[in-house]
Backbone as CSV, one residue per row, in Angstrom:
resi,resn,N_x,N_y,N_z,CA_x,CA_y,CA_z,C_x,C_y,C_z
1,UNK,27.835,12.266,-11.881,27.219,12.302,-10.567,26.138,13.375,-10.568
2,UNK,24.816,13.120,-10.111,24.106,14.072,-10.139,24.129,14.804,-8.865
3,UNK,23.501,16.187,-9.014,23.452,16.782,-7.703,22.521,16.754,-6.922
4,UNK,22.811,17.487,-5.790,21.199,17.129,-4.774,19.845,17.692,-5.028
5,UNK,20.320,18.595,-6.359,18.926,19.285,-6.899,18.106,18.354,-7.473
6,UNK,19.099,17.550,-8.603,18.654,16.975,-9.420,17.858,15.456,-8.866
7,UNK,19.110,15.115,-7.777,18.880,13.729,-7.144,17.090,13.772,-6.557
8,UNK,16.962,15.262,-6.147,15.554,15.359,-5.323,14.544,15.691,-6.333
9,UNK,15.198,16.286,-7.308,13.952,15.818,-8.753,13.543,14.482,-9.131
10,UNK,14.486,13.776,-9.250,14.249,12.575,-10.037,13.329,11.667,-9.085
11,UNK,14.516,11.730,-7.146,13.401,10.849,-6.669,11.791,11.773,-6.095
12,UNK,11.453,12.556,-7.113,10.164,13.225,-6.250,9.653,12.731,-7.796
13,UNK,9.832,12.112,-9.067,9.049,12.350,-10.192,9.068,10.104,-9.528
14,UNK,10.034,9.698,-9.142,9.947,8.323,-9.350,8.785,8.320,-8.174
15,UNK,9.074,8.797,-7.061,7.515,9.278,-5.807,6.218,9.241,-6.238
16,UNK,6.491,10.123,-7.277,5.078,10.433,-7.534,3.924,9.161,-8.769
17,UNK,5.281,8.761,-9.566,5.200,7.528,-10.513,4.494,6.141,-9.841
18,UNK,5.728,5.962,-7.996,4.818,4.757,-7.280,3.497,5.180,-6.851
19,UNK,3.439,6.278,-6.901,1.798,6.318,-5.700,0.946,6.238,-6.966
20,UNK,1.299,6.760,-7.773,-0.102,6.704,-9.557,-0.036,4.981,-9.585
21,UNK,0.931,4.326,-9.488,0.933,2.505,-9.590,0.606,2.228,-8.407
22,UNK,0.813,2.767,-7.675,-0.443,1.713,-6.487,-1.556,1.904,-6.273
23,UNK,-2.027,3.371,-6.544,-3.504,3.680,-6.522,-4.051,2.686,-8.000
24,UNK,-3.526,2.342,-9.256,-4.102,1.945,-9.951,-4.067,0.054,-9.374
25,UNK,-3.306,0.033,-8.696,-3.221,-1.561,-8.091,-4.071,-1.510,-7.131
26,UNK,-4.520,-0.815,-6.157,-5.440,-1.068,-5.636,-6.886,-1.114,-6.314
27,UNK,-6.793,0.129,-7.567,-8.224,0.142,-8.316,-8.348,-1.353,-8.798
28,UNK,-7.197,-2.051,-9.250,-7.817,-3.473,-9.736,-8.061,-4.470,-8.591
29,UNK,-7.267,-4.410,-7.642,-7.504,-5.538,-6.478,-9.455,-4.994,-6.239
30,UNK,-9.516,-3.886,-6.037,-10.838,-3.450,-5.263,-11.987,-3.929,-6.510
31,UNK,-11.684,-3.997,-7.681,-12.121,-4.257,-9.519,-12.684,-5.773,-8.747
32,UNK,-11.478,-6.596,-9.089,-11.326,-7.707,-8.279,-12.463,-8.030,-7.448
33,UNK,-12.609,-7.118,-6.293,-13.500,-7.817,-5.417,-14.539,-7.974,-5.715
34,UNK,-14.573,-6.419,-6.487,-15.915,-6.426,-6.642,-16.387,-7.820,-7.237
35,UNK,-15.604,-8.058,-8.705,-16.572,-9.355,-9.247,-16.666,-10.158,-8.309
36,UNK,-15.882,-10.390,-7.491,-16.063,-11.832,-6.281,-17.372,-11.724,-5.881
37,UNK,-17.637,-10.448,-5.290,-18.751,-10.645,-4.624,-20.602,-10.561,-5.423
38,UNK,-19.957,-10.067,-6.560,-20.951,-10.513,-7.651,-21.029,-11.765,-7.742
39,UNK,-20.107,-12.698,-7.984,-20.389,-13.887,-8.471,-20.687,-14.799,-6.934
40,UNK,-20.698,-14.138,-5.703,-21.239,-14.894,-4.608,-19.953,-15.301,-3.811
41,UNK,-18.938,-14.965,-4.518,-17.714,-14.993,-3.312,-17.616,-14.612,-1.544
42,UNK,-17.758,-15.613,-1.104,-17.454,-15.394,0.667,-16.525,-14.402,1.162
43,UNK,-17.077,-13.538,2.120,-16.155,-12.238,2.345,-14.768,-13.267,2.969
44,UNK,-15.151,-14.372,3.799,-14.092,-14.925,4.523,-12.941,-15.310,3.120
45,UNK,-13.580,-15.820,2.257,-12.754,-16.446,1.146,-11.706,-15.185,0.597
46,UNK,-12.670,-13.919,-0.105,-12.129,-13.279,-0.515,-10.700,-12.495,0.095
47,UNK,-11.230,-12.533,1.481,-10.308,-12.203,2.477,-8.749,-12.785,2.691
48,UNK,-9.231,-14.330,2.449,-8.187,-15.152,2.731,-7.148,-15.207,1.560
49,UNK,-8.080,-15.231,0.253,-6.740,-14.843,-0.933,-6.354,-13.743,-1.072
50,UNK,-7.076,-12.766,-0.540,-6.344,-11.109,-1.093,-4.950,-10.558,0.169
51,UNK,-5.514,-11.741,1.139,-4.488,-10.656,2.559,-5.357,-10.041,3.384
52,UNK,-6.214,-9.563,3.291,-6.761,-8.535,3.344,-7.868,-8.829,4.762
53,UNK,-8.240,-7.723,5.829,-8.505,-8.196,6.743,-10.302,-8.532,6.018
54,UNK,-11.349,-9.299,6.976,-12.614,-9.631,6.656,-13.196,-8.053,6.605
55,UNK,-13.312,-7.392,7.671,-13.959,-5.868,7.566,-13.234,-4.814,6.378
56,UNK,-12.015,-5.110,5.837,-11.299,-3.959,5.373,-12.257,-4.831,3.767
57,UNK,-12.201,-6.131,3.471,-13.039,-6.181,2.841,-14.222,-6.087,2.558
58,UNK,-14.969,-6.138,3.058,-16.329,-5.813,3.544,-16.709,-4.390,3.650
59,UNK,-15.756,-3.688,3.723,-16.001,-2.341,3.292,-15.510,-2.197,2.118
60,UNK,-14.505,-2.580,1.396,-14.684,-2.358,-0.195,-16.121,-2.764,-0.855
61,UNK,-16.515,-3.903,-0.602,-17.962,-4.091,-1.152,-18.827,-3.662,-0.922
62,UNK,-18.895,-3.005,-0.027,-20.199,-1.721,0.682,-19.869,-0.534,-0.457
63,UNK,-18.447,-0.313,0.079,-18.508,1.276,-1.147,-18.549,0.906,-2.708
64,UNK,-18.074,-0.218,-2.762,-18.370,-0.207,-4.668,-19.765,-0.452,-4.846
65,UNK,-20.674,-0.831,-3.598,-21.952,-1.231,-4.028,-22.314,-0.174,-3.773
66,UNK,-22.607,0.841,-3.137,-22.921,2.110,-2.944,-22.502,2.938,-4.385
67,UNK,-21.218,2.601,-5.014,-20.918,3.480,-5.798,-21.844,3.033,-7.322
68,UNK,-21.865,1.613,-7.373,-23.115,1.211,-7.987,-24.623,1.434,-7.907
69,UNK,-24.518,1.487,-7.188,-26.435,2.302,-6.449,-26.580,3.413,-7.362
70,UNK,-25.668,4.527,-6.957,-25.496,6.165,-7.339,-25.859,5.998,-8.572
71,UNK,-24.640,5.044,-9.315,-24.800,5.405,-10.890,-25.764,4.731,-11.182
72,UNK,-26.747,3.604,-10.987,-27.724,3.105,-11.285,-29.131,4.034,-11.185
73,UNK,-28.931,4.918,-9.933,-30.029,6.153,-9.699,-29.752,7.025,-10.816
74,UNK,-28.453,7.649,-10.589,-28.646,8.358,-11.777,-28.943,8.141,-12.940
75,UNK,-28.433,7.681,-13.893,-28.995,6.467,-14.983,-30.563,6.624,-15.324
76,UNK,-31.156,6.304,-13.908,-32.672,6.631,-14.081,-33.219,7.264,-13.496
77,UNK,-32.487,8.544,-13.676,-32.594,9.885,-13.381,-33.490,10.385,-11.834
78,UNK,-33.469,9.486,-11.271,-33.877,9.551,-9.579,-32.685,10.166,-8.482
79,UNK,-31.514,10.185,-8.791,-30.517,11.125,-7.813,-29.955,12.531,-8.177
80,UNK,-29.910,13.238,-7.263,-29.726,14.321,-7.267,-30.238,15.381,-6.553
81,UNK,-29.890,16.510,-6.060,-30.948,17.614,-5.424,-32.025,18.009,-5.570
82,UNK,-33.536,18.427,-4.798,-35.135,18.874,-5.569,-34.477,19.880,-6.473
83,UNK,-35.094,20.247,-7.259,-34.896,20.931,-8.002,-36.259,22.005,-7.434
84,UNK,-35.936,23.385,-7.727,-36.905,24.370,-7.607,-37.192,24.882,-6.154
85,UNK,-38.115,25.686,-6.074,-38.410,25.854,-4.475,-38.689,25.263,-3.346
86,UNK,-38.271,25.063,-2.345,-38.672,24.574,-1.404,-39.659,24.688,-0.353
């Protein structure tokens, strides 16, 4: 029988184990959308197979496209702070 020390170790390491697996399940569902909406997928469509409400999707594809923008600026070296005096 374990004790309540131990019992509150184990379930704070199994705690911490689900939230690392769902943040990586959401990184693929959101992976996911993204290609949908690359390949021209309907927010209504995407919506309808994931669960997922039309706006809660529709904001995943705003921020991964935003997060695509960034690295595309940077890349070609256009983002970031002026550099030098102002």
């Amino acid at each position: 029988m374990w004790t309540v020390r131990e019992r509150l170790r184990r379930l704070a390491v199994a705690s911490a184990r689900s939230e690392q697996l769902a943040e990586d399940d959401r990184t693929a569902r959101d992976d996911a959308i993204e290609q949908a909406f690359l390949e021209g997928m309907s927010v209504r469509l995407i919506a309808a197979d994931t669960g997922l409400s039309k706006s809660r999707v529709q904001a995943i594809g705003l921020e991964r496209a935003a997060i695509r923008q960034a690295e595309l600026a940077r890349a070609a070296g256009v983002a970031g702070p002026p550099v030098g005096p102002v």
